[in-house]
Structure formats: structure tokens, C-alpha cells
C-alpha positions in Angstrom: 0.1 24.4 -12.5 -2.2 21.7 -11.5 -0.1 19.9 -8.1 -2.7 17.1 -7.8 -1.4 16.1 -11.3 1.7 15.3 -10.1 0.9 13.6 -7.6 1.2 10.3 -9.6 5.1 10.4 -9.4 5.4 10.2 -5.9 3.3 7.6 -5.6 5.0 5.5 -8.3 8.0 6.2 -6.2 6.4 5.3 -3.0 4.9 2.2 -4.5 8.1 0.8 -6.0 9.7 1.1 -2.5 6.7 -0.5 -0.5 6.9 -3.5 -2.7 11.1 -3.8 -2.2 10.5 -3.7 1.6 7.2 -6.3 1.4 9.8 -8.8 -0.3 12.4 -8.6 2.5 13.0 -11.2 4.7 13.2 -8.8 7.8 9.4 -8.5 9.7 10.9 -4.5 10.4 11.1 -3.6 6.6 8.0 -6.1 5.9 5.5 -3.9 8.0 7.0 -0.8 7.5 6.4 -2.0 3.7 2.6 -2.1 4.4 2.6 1.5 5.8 3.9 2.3 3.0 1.7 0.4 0.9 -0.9 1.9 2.4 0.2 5.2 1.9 0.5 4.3 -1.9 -2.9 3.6 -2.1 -4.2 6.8 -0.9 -2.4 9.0 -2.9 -2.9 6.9 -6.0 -7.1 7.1 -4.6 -6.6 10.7 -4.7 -4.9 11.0 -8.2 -7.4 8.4 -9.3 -10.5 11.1 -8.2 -8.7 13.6 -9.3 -8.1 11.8 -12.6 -11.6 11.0 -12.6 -10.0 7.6 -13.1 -13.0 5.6 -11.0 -11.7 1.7 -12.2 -8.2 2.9 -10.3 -10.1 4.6 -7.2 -11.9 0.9 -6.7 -8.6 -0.7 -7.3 -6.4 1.5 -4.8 -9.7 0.2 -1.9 -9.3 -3.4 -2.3 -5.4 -3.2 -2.6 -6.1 -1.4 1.0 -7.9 -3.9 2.1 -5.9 -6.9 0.9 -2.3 -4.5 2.8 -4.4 -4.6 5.7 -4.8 -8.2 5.4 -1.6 -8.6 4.6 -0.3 -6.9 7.6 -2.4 -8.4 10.3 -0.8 -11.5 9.0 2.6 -10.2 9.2 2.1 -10.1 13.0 4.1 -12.6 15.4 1.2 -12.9 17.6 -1.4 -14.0 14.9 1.0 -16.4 13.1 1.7 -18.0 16.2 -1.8 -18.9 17.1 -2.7 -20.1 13.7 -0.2 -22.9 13.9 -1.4 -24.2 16.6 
């Protein structure tokens, strides 16, 4: 049986779940959201190479990128200095 195959359904699952806690209002859920956002995108990277599904692999680095981004802003320290 091929296990990287099925890798796609835990990562739907974990996806699903990252995007409920990014929505909440608490900053807790909201970063642990990104973590596991983050974690979404590698194993949808690695069932994209698997795949050989390369348009997904490029998609699953920039959504990276854009969590990271995301997260950094998510940060009391940063939001406070860029209202001032």
C-alpha cells in the first residue's frame, strides 16, 4: 500500500482545523492556527512531490511564506510598534 498516498487526508484534516483556529478571536488559538498551518503545508509539499503535483508544491511555499507573515503579525510586540 502506498502511505505517502494517504497522506492527503490528514492534511485536509489538519488544514480545515488550522483555518477554524486562524478565525478565532483568541491570539492562543490564532498562533497555534499558524503552526498548524504550517504544518499543512508541509505535508501537502510532500504529497504534492510525491504526487508529482509541482503547481501544488509552489503553492504549499508561498502559503508558507504568507503563514509566516501572517504570524509575525499576529505578535503583540510587532502590532504595537506599528501603531505608533
Amino acid at each position: 500500500m502506498d502511505y505517502l498516498h494517504q497522506l492527503q487526508w490528514p492534511a485536509m484534516v489538519v488544514t480545515i482545523t488550522a483555518v477554524w483556529l486562524i478565525a478565532s478571536q483568541d491570539k492562543r488559538r490564532r498562533k497555534f492556527g499558524f503552526w498548524c498551518s504550517l504544518l499543512s503545508n508541509f505535508l501537502w509539499l510532500v504529497w504534492g512531490w510525491h504526487a508529482h503535483a509541482h503547481a501544488l508544491v509552489v503553492l504549499q511555499i508561498a502559503l508558507a511564506f504568507l503563514n509566516i507573515r501572517g504570524a509575525s503579525k499576529n505578535e503583540p510586540e510587532l502590532n504595537a510598534k506599528s501603531e505608533v
